[in-house]
C-alpha positions in Angstrom: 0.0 0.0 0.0 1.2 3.4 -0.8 0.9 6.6 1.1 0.7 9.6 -0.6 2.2 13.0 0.4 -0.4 15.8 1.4 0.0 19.1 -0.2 -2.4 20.8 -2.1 -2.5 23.6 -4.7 -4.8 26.3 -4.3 -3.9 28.4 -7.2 -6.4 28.5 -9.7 -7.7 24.9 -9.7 -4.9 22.2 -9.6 -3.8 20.0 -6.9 -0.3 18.7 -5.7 -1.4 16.2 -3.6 -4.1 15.4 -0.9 -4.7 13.8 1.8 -3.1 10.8 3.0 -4.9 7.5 2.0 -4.0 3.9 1.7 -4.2 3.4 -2.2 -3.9 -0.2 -3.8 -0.4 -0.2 -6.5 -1.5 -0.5 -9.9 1.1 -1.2 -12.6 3.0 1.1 -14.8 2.9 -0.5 -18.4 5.7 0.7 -21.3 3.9 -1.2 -23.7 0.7 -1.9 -25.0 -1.8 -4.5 -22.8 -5.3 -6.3 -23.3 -8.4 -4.6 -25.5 -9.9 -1.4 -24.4 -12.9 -3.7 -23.4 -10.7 -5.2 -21.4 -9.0 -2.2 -19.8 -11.8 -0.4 -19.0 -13.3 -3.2 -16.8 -9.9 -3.1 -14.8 -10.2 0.4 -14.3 -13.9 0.6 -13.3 -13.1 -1.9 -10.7 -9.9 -0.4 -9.3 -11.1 3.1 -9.4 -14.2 1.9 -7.5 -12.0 0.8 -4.7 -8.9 2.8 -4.9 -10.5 6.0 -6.3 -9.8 9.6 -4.5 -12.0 10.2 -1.3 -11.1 13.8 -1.2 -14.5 15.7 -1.4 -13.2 17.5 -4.5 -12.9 14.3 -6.5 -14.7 11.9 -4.5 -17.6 12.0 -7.3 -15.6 10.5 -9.8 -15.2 7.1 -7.7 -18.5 7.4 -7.4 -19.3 7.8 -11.3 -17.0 4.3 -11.3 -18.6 2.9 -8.8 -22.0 3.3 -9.8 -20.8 2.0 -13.4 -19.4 -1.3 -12.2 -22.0 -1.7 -10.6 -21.2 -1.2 -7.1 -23.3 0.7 -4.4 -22.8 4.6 -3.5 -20.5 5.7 -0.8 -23.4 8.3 1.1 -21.4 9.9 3.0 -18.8 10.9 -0.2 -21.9 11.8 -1.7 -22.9 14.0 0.6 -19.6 15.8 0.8 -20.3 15.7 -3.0 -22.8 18.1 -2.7 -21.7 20.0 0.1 -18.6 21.2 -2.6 -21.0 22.0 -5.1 -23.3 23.8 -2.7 -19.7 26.0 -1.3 -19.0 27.7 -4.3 -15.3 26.8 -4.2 -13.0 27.1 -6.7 -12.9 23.6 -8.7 -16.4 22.8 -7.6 -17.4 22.7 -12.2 -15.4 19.6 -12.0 -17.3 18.2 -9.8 -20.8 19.2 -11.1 -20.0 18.1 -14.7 -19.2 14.5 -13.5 -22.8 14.5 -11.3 -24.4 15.6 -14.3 -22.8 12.8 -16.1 -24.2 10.9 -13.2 -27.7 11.6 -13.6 -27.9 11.2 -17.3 -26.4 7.7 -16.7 -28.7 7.0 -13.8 -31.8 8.1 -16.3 -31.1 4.7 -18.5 -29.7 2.2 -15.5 -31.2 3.6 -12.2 -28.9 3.7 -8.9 -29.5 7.0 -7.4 -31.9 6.4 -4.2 -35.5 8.4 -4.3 -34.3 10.0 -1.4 -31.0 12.0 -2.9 -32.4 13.0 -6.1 -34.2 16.0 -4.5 -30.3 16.9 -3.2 -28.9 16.6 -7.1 -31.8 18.9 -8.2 -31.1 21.5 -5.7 -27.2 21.2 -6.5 -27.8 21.6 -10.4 -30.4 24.8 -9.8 -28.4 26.9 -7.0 -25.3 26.5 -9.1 -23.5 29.8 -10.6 -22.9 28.6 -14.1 -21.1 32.0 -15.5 -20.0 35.4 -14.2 -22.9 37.5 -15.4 -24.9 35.7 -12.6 -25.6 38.5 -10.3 -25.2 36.6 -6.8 -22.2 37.2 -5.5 -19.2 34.7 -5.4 -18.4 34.1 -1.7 -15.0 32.5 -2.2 -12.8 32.9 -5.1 -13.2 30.6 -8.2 -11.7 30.6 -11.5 -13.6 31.1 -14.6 -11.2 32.1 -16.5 -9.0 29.7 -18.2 -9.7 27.8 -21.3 -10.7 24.6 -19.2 -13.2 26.3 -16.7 -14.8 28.0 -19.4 -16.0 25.0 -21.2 -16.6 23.3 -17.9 -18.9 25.9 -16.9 -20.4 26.2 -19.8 -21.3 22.2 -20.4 -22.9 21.8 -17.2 -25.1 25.1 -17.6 -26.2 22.9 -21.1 -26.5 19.4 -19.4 -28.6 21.2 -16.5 -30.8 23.6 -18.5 -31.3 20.3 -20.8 -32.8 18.6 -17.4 -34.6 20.9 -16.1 -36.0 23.2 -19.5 -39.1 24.7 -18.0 -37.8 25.1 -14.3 -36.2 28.3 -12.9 -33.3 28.2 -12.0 -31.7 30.2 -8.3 -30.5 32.9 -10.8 -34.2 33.7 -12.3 -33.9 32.1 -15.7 -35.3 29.0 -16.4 -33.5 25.8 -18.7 -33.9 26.9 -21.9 -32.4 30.3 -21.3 -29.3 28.7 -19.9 -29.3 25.8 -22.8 -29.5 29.3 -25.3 -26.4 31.0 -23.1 -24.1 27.7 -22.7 -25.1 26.7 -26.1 -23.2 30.6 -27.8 -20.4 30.2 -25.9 -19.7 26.8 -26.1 -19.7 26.8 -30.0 -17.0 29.2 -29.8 -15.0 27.5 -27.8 -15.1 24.3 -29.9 -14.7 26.5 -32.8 -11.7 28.2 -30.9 -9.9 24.3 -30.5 -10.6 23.4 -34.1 -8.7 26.4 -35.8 -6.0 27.5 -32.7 -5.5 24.2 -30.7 -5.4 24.0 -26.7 -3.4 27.3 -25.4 -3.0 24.8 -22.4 -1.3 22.9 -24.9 -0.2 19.2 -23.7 -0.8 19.7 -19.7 -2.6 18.4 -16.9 -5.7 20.3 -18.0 -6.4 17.4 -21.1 -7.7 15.5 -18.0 -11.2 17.8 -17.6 -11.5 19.3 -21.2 -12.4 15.2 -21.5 -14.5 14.8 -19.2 -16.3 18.0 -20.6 -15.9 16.6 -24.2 -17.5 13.5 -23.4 -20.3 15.2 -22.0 -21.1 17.2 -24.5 -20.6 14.4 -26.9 -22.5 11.7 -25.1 -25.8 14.2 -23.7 -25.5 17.8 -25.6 -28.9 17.2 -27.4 -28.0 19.4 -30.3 -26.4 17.1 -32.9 -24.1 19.9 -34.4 -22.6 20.3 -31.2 -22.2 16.9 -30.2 -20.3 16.3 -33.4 -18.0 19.0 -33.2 -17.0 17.9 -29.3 -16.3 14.7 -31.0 -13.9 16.4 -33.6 -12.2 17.9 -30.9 -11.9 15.2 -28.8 -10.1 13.4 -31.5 -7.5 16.1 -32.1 -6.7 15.8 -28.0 -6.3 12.1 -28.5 -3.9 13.0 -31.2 -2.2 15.5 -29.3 -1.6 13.1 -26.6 -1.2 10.2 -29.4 2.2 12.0 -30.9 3.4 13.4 -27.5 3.5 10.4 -25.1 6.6 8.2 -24.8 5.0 4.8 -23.4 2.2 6.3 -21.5 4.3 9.4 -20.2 3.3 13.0 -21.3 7.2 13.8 -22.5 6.5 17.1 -24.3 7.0 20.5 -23.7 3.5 21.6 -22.2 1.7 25.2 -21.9 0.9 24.2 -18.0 2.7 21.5 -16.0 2.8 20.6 -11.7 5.5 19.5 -10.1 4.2 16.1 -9.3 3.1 15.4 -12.9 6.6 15.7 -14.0 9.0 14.1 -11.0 6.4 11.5 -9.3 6.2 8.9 -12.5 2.9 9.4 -13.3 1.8 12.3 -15.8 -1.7 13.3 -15.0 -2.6 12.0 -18.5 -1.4 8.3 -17.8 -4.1 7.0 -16.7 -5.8 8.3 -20.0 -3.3 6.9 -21.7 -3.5 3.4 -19.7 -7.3 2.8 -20.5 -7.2 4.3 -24.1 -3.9 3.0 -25.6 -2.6 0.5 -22.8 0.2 2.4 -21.8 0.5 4.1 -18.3 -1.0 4.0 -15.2 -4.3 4.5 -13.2 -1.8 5.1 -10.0 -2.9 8.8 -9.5 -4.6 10.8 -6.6 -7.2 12.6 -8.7 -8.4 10.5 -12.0 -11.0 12.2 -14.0 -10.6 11.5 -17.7 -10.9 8.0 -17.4 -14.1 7.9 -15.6 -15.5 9.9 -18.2 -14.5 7.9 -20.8 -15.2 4.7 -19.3 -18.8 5.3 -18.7 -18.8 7.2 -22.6 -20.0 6.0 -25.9 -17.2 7.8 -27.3 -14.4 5.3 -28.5 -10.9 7.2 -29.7 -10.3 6.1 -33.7 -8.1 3.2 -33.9 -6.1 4.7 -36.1 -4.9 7.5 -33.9 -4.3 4.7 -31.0 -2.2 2.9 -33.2 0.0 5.8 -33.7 0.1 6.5 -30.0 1.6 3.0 -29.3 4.0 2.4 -32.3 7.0 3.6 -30.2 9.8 1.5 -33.2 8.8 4.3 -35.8 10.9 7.1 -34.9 9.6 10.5 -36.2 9.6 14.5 -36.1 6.5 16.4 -35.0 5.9 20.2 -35.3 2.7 21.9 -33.8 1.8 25.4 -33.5 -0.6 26.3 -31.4 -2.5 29.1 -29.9 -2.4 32.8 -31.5 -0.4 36.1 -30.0 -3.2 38.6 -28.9 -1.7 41.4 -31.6 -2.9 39.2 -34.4 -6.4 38.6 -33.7 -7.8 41.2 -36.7 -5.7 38.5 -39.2 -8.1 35.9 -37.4 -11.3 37.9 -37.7 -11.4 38.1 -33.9 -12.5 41.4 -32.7 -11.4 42.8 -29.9 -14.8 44.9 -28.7 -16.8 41.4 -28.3 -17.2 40.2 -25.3 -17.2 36.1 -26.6 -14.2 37.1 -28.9 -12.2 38.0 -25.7 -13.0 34.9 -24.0 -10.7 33.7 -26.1 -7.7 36.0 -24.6 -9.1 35.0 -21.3 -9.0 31.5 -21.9 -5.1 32.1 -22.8 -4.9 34.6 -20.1 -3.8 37.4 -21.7 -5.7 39.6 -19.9 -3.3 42.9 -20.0 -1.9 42.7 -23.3 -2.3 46.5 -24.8 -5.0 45.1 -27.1 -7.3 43.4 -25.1 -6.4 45.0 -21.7 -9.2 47.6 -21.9 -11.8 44.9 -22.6 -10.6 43.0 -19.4 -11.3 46.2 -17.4 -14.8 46.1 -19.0 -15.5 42.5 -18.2 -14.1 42.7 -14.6 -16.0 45.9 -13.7 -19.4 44.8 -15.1 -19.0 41.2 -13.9 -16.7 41.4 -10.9 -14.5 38.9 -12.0 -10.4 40.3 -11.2 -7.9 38.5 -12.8 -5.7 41.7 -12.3 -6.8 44.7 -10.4 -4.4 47.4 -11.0 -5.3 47.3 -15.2 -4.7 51.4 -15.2 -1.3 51.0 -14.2 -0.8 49.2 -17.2 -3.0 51.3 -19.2 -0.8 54.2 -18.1 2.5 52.4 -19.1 1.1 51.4 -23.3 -0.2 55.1 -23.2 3.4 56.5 -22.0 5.1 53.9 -24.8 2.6 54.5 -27.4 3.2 58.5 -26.8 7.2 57.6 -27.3 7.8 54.9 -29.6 4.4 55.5 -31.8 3.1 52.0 -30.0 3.7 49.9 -27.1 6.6 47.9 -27.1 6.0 45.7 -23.9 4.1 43.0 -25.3 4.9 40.6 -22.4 4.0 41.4 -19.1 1.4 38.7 -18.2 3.3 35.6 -16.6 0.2 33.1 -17.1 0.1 34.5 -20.9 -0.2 31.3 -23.2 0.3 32.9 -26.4 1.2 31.4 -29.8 3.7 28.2 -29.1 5.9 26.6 -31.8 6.4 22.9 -30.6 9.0 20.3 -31.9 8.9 16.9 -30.7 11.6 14.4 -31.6 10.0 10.1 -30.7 12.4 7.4 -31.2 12.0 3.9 -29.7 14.5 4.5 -27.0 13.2 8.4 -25.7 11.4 11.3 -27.0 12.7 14.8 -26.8 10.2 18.2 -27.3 10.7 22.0 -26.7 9.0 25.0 -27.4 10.7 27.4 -30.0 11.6 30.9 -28.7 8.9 31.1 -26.2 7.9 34.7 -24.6 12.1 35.0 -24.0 12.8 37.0 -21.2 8.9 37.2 -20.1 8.0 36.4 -16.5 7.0 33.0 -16.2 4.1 30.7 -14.8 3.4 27.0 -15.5 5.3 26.8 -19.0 7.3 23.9 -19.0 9.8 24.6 -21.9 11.8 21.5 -23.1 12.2 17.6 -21.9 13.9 15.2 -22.7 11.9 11.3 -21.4 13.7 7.8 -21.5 10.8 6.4 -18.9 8.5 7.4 -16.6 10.6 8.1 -14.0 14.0 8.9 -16.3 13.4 12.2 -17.5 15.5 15.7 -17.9 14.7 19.2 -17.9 15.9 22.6 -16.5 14.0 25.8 -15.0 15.1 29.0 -13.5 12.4 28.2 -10.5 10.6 30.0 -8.2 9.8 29.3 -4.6 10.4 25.8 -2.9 7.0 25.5 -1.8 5.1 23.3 -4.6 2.1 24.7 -3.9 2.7 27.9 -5.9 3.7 28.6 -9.5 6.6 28.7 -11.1 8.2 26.9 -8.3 11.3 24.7 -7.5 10.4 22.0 -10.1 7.8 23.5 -12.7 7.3 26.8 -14.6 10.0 29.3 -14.6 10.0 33.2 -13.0 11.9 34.2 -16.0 11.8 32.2 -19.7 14.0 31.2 -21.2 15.0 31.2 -24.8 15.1 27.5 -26.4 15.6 25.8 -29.7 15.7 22.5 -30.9 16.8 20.1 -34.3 16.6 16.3 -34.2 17.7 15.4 -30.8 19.5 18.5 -29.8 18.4 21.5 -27.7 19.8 24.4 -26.8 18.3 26.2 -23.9 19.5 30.3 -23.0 18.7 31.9 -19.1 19.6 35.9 -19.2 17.7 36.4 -15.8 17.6 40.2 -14.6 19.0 41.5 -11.4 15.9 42.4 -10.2 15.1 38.6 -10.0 16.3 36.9 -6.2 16.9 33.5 -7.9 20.4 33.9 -9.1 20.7 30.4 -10.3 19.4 27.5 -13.0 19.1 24.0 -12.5 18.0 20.6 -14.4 16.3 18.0 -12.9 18.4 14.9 -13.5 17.8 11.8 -11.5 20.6 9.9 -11.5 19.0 6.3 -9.5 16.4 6.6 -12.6 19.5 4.8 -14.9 21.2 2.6 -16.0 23.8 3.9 -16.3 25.9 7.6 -15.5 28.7 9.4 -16.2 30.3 12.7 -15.6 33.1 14.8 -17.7 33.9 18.3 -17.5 30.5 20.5 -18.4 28.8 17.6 -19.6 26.6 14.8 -17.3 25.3 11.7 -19.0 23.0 9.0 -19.2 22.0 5.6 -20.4 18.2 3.8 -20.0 18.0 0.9 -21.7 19.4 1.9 -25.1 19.1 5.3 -25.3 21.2 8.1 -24.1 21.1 11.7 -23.1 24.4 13.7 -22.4 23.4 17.4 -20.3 25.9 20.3 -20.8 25.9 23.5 -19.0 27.9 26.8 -19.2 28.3 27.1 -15.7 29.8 25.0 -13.0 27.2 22.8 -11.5 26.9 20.1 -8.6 24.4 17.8 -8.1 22.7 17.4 -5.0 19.6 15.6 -2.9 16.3 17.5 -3.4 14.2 17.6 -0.5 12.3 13.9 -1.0 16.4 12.8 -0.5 16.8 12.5 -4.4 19.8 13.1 -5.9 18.6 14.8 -8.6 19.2 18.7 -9.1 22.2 19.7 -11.1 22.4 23.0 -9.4 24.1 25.7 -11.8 24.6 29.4 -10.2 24.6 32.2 -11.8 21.7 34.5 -14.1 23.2 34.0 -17.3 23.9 30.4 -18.4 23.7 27.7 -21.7 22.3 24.4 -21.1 22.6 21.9 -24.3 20.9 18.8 -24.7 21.9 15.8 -27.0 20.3 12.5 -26.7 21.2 9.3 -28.9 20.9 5.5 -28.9 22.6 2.8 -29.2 21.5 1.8 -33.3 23.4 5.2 -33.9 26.2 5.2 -31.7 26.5 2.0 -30.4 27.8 1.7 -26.8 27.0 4.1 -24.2 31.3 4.9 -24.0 31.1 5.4 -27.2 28.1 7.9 -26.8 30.3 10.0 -24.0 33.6 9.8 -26.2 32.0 11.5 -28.7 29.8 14.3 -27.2 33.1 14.4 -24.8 35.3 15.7 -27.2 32.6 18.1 -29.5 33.5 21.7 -29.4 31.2 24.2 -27.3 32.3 27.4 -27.8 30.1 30.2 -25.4 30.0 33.8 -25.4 27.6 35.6 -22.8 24.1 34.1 -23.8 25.9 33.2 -27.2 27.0 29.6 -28.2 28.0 27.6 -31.2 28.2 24.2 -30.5 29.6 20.6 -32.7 26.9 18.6 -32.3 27.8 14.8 -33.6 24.3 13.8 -35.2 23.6 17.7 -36.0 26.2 19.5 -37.4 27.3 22.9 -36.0 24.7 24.9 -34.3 24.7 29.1 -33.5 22.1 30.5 -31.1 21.9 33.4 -28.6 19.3 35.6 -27.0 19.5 37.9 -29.7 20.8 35.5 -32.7 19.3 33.5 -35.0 19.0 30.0 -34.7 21.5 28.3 -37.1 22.1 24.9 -37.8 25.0 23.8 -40.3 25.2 27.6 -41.7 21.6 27.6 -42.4 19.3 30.0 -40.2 16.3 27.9 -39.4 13.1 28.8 -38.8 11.3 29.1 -35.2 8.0 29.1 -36.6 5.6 26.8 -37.9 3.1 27.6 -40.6 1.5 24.0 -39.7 -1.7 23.1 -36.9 0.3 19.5 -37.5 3.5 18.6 -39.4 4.3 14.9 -39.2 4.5 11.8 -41.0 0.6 11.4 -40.0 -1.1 14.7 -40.6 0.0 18.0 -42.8 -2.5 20.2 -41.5 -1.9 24.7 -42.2 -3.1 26.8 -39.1 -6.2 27.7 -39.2 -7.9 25.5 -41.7 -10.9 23.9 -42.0 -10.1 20.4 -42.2 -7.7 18.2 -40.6 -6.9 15.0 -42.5 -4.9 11.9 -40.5 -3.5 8.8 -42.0 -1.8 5.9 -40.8 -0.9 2.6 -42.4 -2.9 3.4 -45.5 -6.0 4.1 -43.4 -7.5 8.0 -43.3 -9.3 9.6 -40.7 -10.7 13.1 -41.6 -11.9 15.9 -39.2 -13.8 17.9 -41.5 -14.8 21.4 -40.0 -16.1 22.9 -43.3 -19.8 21.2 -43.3 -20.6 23.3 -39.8 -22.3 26.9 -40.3 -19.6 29.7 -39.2 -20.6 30.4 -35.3 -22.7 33.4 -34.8 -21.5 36.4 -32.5 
């Protein structure tokens, strides 16, 4: 039995940990087991038993429960609706998987007589959206891409229940079907053209439970297809960014313990869908959906998640920068428009600042609450330079991202090109490199030891830095400012999770199984214990340094010596935040914090004209249909046959 740490993050809606419980192991699989049939009878009956009881979460071993079978827990449930009822932050998670509840008890009874009148008074009192005028008594989060759809499919699911009833707020079903309904065909049109701006993170876990609910109960047909369209691109997201059942890209938000415990909040998605992972989490919420869903992910896409032998290159650009939105027809003035720089929380960028002070004065939502300071700076700039020039103030900003992402049999290695350089930093988790679940590498310039906050000690940065990547090589640039107390980088490299290691001069190396990573930095380092007794942080002082990854295996090099020998002797040549650098596999590579990337003479782009470039899907950002093939086979996401969405 394992006991697992309590700490808990309060910080707009994720958790580290929570409280101590026995929990039954459940095995980590690397490769591909039983039928999804097959799987998701395993996990209905070891969620049932071994599911969260925190009252946040508690629901979703209920939903497993009551799907395998198995009688309620009353007194979880009525800490169930005692969250709902508190108007805590989070508390849409819970609602849409009681929702989900109720539609499932409507065609195989199991609710008692006696609690449905509870449920009803849940879904009525609820505050589905911020123009509700009752007063929130406790901070909650509507903001972010995630809690917007979540809000938004339960107002649906509950004004499809209840259509001639009025609700606490005055309005009765039909007028919140009619609300959720605009705003949710938005959003879905939003993840069709840009992608998640949460792109890769621990958020995939909700946006499927919310997918499978619209998908599996949203009554209009249009809408239920086009949650199923978008469902499908998160499978393939997940598909072409997992290495055996472990999230190993670069990710728009990541936690602490999704990264360093070895289990990524999406394995046990990727356990029940594609047989890789595991269902060994504290809080489990996609699988519950999908295991009581009609919704089955295309076999095709599955297959390409689990074909780990065919190595390839994948390149995804995601999300949009707030100053282009007139190039994507976005306007600035509408209020459903800017949900969209809400969702990526750009909420003081000089274009859509002044909307945000609209929306948080007339709705008393505060994201920020000092906007006219702001204001007062892009006037100043705009009155000097003709416009503003500081484009990058908002730390949780998830603006456009340029991803690479390098699978090979033996590890995958991702970054995100030239990301918001020099920008304070939140939960952007820039590169990694993954050789197993537990054998991963990545650096941060952190921010506080406490993991209850972000950026902290093992995720998200206070100041980002300026990465590039080609084939299995990244370079990584810090340039941290004085005014920053953190005076130091570090990489997270934990040394009991190999085979194999090795040390020589500025470079630390590697081996699982049969593939290798060799770590360089600039500056000195020394590896220490972290505060779990690890040794695991490469500890480099100082605010300017150049971290370089290579990874390789051993069908290119072949031994692991021979691996060292000859990253060993390759030339690194580093000027300030400048480097050029002999890779072996890559040729020579330039790069600095205010160079061009270049790679054998060449300057190579950090951009991508491409929603999807791979050997599976060619898709342009921003089109209109999304074509994926594998194996001869062709699955086609066509969003051309829907009506454009109506302001």
């Amino acid at each position: 039995m394992k006991q697992l740490i309590c700490i808990l993050l309060l910080v707009c809606g994720w958790r580290i940990a929570l409280p101590l419980q026995a929990q039954k192991h459940d095995e980590y699989w690397s490769t591909p087991r039983g039928t999804y049939e097959e799987r998701r009878a395993q996990f209905l009956n070891y969620y049932s038993e071994n599911g969260n009881g925190h009252p946040l979460y508690s629901v979703f071993r209920q939903a497993a429960r009551a799907a395998s079978g198995r009688p309620l827990e009353m007194n979880k449930m009525e800490e169930v609706f005692s969250v709902i009822k508190s108007n805590r932050d989070c508390n849409d998670f819970t609602l849409n998987c009681l929702i989900r509840m109720v539609y499932l008890d409507k065609k195989q009874p199991f609710f008692p007589e006696e609690m449905k009148r509870k449920i009803e008074d849940c879904i009525l009192d609820f505050k589905y959206w911020w123009d509700d005028a009752r007063r929130d008594t406790t901070y909650r989060c509507y903001h972010t891409e995630n809690h917007q759809a979540l809000y938004h499919t339960a107002e649906l699911l509950a004004g499809q229940l209840y259509k001639k009833t009025r609700f606490a707020d005055g309005n009765n079903g039909r007028w919140h079907i009619a609300h959720a309904k605009k705003r949710l065909e938005r959003w879905l049109d939003f993840r069709f053209r840009f992608g998640f701006s949460e792109w890769m993170s621990t958020y995939y876990e909700v946006e499927v439970l919310l997918l499978t609910n619209l998908y599996d109960y949203a009554e209009d047909a249009t809408l239920r297809e086009k949650a199923r369209i978008v469902l499908d691109l998160l499978m393939f997201d997940v598909a072409l960014n997992n290495y055996k059942g472990f999230m190993g890209s670069s990710s728009g938000r990541a936690y602490a313990h999704s990264l360093i415990m070895g289990a990524h909040h999406t394995s046990p998605l990727t356990k029940l869908v594609f047989g890789v992972g595991t269902y060994e989490r504290d809080e489990v919420i996609a699988p519950v959906a999908l295991a009581t869903s009609a919704y089955r992910c295309p076999e095709l896409i599955t297959r390409i998640a689990v074909d780990y032998r065919t190595p390839y290159v994948n390149r995804q650009r995601i999300s949009i920068n707030a100053e282009d939105a007139a190039d994507y027809g976005l306007d600035l003035t509408d209020e459903i428009d800017c949900h969209l720089f809400w969702g990526m929380q750009e909420f003081i960028h000089p274009t859509t600042i002044r909307m945000s002070k609209q929306l948080s004065e007339k709705y008393d939502v505060w994201p920020y609450r000092n906007y006219d300071n702001y204001i007062r700076r892009y006037d100043d700039e705009t009155a000097r330079y003709g416009h503003p020039v500081s484009l990058r103030l908002d730390r949780f900003a998830l603006s456009e991202a340029n991803v690479m992402t390098l699978r090979t049999p033996h590890y995958m290695l991702s970054s995100v090109m030239d990301y918001r350089k020099g920008a304070p930093g939140y939960q952007q988790h820039v590169w990694q490199a993954t050789l197993g679940n537990r054998a991963l590498v990545y650096t941060n310039h952190p921010g506080g030891k406490n993991l209850r906050w972000s950026p902290n000690y093992w995720s998200g940065n206070e100041i980002l830095p300026r990465a590039a990547q080609s084939g299995s090589v990244v370079v990584c640039i810090y340039n941290i400012p004085e005014s920053q107390r953190n005076d130091y980088t570090h990489a997270y490299f934990p040394l009991n999770e190999f085979d194999e290691t090795h040390r020589s001069g500025h470079w630390i190396f590697a081996r699982k199984g049969d593939g290798y990573i060799a770590l360089y930095s600039a500056n000195d380092t020394r590896l220490k214990a972290d505060d779990r007794g690890e040794v695991c942080d490469l500890f480099a002082p100082g605010r300017q340094n150049i971290w370089i990854c290579e990874m390789g295996e051993k069908s290119t090099y072949g031994s692991f010596a021979r691996f060292v020998e000859k990253i060993s002797v390759a030339s690194v040549r580093t000027d300030g935040t400048e480097v050029t650098y002999n890779s072996p596999s890559e040729g020579t590579i330039s790069y600095g914090w205010n160079v061009p990337w270049m790679v054998t003479g060449k300057e190579m782009p950090l951009r991508w004209n491409y929603r999807y470039d791979n050997p599976y899907c060619h898709a342009p950002f921003d089109c209109t249909r999304i074509e994926i093939t594998h194996d001869n086979e062709q699955l086609i996401l066509d969003w051309k046959k829907f009506k454009p969405c109506k302001r």
